[in-house]
C-alpha positions in Angstrom: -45.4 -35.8 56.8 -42.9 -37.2 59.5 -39.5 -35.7 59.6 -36.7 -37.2 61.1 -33.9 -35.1 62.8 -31.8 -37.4 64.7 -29.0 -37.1 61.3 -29.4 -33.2 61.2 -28.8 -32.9 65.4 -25.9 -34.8 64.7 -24.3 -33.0 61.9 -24.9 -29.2 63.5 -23.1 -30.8 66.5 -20.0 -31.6 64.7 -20.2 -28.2 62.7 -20.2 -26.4 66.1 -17.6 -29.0 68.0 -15.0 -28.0 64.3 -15.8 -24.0 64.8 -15.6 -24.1 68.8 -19.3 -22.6 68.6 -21.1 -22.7 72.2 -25.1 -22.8 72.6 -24.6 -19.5 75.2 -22.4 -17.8 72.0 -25.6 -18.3 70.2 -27.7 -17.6 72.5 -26.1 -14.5 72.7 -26.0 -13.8 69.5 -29.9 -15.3 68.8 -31.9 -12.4 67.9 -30.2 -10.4 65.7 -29.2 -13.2 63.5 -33.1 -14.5 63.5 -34.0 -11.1 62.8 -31.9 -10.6 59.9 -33.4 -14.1 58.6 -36.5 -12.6 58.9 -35.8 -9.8 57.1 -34.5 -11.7 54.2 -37.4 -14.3 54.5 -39.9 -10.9 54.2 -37.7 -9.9 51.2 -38.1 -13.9 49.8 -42.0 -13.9 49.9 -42.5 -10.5 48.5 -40.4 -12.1 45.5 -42.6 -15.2 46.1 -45.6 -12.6 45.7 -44.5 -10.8 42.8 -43.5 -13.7 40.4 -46.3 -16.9 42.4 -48.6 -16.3 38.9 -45.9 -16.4 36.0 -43.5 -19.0 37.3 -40.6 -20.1 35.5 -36.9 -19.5 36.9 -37.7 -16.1 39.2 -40.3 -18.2 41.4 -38.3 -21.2 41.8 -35.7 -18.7 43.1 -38.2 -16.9 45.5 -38.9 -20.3 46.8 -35.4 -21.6 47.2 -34.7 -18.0 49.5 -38.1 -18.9 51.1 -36.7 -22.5 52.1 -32.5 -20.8 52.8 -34.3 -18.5 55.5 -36.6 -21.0 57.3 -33.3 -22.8 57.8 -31.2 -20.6 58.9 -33.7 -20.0 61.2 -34.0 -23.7 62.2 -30.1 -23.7 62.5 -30.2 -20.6 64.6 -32.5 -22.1 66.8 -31.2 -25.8 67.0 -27.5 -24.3 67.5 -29.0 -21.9 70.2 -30.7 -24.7 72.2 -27.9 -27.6 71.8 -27.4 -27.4 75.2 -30.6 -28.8 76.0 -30.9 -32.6 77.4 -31.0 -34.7 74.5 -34.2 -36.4 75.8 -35.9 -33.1 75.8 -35.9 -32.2 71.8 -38.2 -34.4 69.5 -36.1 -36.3 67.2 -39.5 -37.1 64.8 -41.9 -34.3 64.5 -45.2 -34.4 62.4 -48.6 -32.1 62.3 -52.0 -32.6 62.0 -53.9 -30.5 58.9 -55.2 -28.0 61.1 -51.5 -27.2 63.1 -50.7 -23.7 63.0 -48.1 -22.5 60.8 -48.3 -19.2 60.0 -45.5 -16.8 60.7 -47.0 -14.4 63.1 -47.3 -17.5 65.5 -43.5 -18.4 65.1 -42.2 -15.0 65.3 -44.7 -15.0 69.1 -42.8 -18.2 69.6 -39.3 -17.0 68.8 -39.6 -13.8 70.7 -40.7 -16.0 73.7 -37.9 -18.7 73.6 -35.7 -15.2 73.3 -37.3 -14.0 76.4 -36.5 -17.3 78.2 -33.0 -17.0 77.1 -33.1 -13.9 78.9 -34.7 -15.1 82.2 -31.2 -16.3 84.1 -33.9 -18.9 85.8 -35.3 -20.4 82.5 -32.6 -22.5 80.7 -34.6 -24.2 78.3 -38.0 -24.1 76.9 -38.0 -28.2 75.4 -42.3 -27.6 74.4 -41.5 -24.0 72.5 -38.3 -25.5 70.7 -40.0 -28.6 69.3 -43.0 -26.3 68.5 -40.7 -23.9 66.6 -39.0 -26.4 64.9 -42.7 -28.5 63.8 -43.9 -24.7 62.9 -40.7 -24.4 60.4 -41.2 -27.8 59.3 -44.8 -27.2 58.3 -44.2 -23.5 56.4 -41.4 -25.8 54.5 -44.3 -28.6 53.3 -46.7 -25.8 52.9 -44.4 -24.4 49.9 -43.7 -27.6 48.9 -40.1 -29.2 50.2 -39.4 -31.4 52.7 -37.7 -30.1 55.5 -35.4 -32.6 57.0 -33.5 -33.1 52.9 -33.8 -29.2 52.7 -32.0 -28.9 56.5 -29.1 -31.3 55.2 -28.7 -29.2 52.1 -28.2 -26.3 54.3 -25.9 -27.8 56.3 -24.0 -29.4 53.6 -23.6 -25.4 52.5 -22.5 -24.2 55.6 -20.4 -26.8 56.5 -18.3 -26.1 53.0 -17.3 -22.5 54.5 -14.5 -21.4 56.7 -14.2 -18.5 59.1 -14.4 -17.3 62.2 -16.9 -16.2 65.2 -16.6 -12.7 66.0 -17.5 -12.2 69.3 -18.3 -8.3 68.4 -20.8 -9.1 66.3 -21.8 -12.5 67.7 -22.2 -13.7 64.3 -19.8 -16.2 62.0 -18.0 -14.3 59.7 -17.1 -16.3 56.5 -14.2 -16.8 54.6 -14.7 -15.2 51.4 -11.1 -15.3 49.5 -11.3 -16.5 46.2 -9.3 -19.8 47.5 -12.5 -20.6 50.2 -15.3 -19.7 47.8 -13.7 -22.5 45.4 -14.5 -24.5 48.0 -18.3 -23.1 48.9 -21.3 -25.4 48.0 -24.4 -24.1 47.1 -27.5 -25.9 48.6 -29.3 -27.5 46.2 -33.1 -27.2 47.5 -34.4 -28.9 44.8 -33.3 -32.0 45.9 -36.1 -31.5 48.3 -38.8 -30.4 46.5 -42.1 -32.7 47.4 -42.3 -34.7 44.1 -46.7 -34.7 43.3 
């Protein structure tokens, strides 16, 4: 499968341009919040686990978490490196069968791109982000949804909150007063399930 991101760079650039959110406040800010996603992404497959054989409502759920935390994960990331030239990020990415997507190799590559974050001589890592983002892609396909619609879902969600950044917590706190929840979409990721 061939996903496009040009539309989703573009639409995380004018959700961090109307919050006033920097690539070096999330590069700050990079590995807690991508741990945290992996904690609840561990939480979504366990549910995954439990409820794979008897389907029905509590699997689809499992599925949609599975799909909310790769990305987050993928927003994260994207937001963290949008400081990076422009000719340096694929803007199509697409996998042969045998490309490796299982998480153990994208949590070695996350931990790496963290470590270059770190290195004050290493601004960007252009080969590790695409990979990360093709490895995300690919876990998405592998449990069925395509990740470029299920990326715009997400950032159709997060673009219907308000808030803040808190520098504290180098995290963005959302509104959640009954007046901004009114106003809170929900992603639909079943928009981009992979129709067989």
């Amino acid at each position: 499968m061939k996903i496009n991101l040009t539309e989703i760079y573009a639409q995380l650039e004018a959700w961090r341009a109307e919050r006033g959110i920097t690539a070096h406040s999330q590069k700050d800010g990079y590995l807690v919040n991508i741990m945290e996603e992996f904690g609840e992404l561990a939480a979504a497959l366990r549910d995954y686990e439990k409820f794979f054989k008897g389907g029905g409502a509590q699997k689809q759920a499992a599925e949609h978490e599975i799909i909310d935390s790769i990305c987050d994960i993928a927003v994260f990331t994207m937001n963290a490196m949008s400081d990076m030239p422009c000719h340096l990020k694929e803007t199509e990415i697409e996998w042969e069968d045998d490309f490796c997507d299982d998480f153990c190799d994208l949590i070695r590559q996350i931990s790496w791109l963290t470590t270059d974050f770190n290195n004050k001589g290493c601004m960007w890592s252009p080969q590790r982000f695409n990979l990360i983002l093709a490895q995300l892609a690919q876990i998405c396909e592998k449990y069925g949804f395509n990740f470029e619609i299920a990326m715009l879902e997400t950032i159709k969600e997060i673009s219907s909150r308000t808030g803040t950044y808190d520098k504290a917590s180098k995290k963005w706190i959302k509104d959640t007063s009954d007046e901004a929840r009114k106003k809170w979409y929900s992603a639909n990721y079943e928009l981009a399930r992979i129709k067989k």
